[in-house]
N, C-alpha and C positions, 0 to 999 in steps of 0.2 A: 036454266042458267044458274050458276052457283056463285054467289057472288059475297061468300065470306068474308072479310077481311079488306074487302077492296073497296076502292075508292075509284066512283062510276060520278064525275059531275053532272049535274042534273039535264044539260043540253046535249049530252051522250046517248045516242041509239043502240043497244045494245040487245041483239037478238035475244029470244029466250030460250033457244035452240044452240046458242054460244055457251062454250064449257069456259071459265075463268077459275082459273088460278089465284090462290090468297095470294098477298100481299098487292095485288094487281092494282095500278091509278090509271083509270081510260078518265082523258083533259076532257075540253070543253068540245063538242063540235065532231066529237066521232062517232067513227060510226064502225060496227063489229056487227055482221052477217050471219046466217044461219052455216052451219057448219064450220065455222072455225070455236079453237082450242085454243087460249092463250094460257102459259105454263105461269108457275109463281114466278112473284117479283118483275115483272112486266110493267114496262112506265109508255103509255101513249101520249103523245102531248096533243094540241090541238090537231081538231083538223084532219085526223088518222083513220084511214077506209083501212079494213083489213073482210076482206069477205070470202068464204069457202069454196070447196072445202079447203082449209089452211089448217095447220098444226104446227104453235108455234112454243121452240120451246120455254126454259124460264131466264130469268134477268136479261131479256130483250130491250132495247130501247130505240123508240119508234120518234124520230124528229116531228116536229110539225109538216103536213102535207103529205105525207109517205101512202103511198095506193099498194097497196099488196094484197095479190092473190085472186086480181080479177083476171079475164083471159087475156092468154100472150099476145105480145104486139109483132108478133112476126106470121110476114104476108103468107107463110104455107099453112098456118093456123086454118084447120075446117071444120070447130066444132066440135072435134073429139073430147071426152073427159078429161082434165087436168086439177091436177092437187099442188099443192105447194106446203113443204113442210121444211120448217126451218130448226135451225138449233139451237143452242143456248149461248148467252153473253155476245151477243152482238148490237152495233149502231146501222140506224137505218134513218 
C-alpha cells in the first residue's frame, strides 16, 4: 500500500495489498480491500467499502455508505470472476 500524500483516518481499514493514489482522503469507518487501486485525488467519506478486484480512477468521490465492487446482485450471478473498473471525475 502506498499511501503518500493521503489522508487515511485512523478508524479506516485499509488493505496493504490496496494501491492509493496521492492526494487520496479515506473518512472515518472505511474500508478498502485487497485488490483495489484508488487513482489521485480520490475523497471517501465515511462508511465507504470499496473491495476487489476494483480499479478506480482519479478525482472520484465516494458519498457516505457507497458499497462498490463486491459481487453483483443480479439472480444469474454463479461465482464467476468479476472486476469493476471505474473512471475519473465522478459522484457516487
Amino acid at each position: 500500500m502506498s499511501t503518500s500524500s493521503c489522508t487515511i483516518h485512523e478508524t479506516a481499514l485499509v488493505s496493504k495489498h490496496a494501491e492509493i493514489g496521492g492526494g487520496v482522503y479515506i473518512g472515518p469507518y472505511c474500508i478498502v480491500g485487497d485488490g483495489v487501486t484508488v487513482g489521485t485525488g480520490c475523497r471517501l467519506e465515511s462508511h465507504v467499502v470499496v473491495e476487489g478486484p476494483t480499479t478506480i480512477g482519479s478525482n472520484n468521490h465516494f458519498f457516505p455508505f457507497c458499497t462498490i465492487g463486491l459481487i453483483p446482485q443480479d439472480l444469474k450471478y454463479a461465482g464467476e470472476p468479476t472486476l469493476l473498473v471505474i473512471g475519473s471525475n465522478n459522484v457516487f
